[in-house]
C-alpha positions as CSV (number, residue, x, y, z in Angstrom):
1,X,-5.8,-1.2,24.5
2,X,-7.5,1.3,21.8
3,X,-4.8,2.7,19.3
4,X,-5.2,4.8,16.3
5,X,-2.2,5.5,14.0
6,X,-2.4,8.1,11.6
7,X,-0.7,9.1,8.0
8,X,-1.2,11.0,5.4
9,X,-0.3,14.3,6.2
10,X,2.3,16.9,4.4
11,X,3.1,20.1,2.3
12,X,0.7,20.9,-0.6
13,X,-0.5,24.2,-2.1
14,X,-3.8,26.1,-2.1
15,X,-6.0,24.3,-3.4
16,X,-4.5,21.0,-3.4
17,X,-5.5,17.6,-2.2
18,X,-4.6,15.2,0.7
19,X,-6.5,11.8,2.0
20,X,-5.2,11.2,5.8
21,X,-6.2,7.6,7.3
22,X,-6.2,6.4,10.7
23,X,-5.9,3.2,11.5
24,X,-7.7,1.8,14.7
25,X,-6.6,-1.4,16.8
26,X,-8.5,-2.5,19.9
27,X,-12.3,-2.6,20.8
28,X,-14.6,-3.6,18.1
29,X,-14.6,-0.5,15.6
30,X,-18.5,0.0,15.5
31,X,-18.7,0.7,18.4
32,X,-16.5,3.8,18.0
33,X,-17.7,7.2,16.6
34,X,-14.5,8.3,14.9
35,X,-13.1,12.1,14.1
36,X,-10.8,14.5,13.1
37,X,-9.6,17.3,14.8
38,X,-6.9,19.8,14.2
39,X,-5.1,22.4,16.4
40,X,-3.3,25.6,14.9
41,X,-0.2,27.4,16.4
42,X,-2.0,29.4,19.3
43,X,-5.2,28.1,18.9
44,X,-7.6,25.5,20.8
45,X,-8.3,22.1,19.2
46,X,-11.2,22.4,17.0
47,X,-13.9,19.4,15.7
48,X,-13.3,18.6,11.7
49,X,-15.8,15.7,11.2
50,X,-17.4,12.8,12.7
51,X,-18.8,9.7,11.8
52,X,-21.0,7.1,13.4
53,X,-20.8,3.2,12.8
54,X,-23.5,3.6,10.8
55,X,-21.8,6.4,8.1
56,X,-23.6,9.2,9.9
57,X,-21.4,11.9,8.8
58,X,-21.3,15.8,10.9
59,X,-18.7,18.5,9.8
60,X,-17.6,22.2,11.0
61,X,-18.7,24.8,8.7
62,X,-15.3,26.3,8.0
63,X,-14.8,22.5,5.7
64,X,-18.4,21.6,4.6
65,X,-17.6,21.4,1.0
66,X,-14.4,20.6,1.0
67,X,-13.2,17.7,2.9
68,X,-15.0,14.0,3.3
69,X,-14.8,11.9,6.8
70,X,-15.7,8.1,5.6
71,X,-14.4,5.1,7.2
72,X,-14.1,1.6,6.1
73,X,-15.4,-0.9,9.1
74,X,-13.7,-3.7,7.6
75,X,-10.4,-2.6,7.8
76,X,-10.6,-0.6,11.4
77,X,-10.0,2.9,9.3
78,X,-11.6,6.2,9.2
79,X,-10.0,8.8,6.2
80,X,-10.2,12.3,5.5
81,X,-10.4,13.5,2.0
82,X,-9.0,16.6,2.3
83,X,-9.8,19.1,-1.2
84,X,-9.5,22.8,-2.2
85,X,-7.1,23.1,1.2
86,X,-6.4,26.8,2.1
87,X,-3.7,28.4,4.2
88,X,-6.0,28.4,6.9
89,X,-6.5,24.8,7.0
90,X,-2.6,24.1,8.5
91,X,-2.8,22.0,11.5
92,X,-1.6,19.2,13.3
93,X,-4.7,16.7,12.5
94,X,-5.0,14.4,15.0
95,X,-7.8,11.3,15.2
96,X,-10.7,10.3,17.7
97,X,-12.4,7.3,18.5
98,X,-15.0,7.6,20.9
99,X,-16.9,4.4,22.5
100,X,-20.7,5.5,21.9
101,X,-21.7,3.5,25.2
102,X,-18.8,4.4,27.7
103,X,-17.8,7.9,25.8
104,X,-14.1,7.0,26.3
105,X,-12.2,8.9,24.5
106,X,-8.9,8.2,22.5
107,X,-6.6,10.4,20.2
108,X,-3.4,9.5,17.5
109,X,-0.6,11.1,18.0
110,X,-1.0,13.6,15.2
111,X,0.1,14.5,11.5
112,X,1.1,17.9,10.4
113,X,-1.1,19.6,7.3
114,X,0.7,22.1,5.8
115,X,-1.1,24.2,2.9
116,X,1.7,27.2,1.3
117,X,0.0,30.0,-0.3
């Protein structure tokens, strides 16, 4: 039974930092392509970042820059580095882990971002 667990999130300003970690238990980790999504008030659930079991790293535009998906295969967790936030990057973030053979999906339950202008 795949579960991720996530932390991290909370209230900073504009242009603050925050580093959210998921934690993953079940399966063997590698074998998992893990990301972060985040869904607004009113709006559909949008891709963040991914990254492989080898590191291979994809972000949306809107936080190329700004925020860094790594994960640490050792200790079953994938993080996001979350700089420069802005308004528009409040969200509930939730994690992924998708099995690279079977594409089974998983999500966390979700931790709010909140960035105050």
């Amino acid at each position: 039974q795949v579960q991720l667990v996530e932390s991290g999130g909370g209230l900073v300003q504009t242009g603050g930092s925050l580093k959210l970690s998921c934690a993953k238990s079940g399966g063997i980790f590698n074998f998992y392509t893990m990301g972060w999504y985040r869904q607004a008030p009113g709006k559909q659930r949008e891709l963040v970042a991914t990254i492989t079991g080898g590191g291979s790293t994809n972000y949306a535009d809107s936080v190329k820059g700004r925020f860094t998906i790594s994960r640490d295969n050792a200790e079953n967790t994938v993080y996001l580095q979350m700089n420069s936030l802005k308004p528009e990057d409040t969200a509930v973030y939730y994690c992924n882990a998708r099995h690279i053979i079977s594409q089974q999906a998983y999500w966390g339950q979700g931790t709010q971002v909140t960035v105050s202008s």
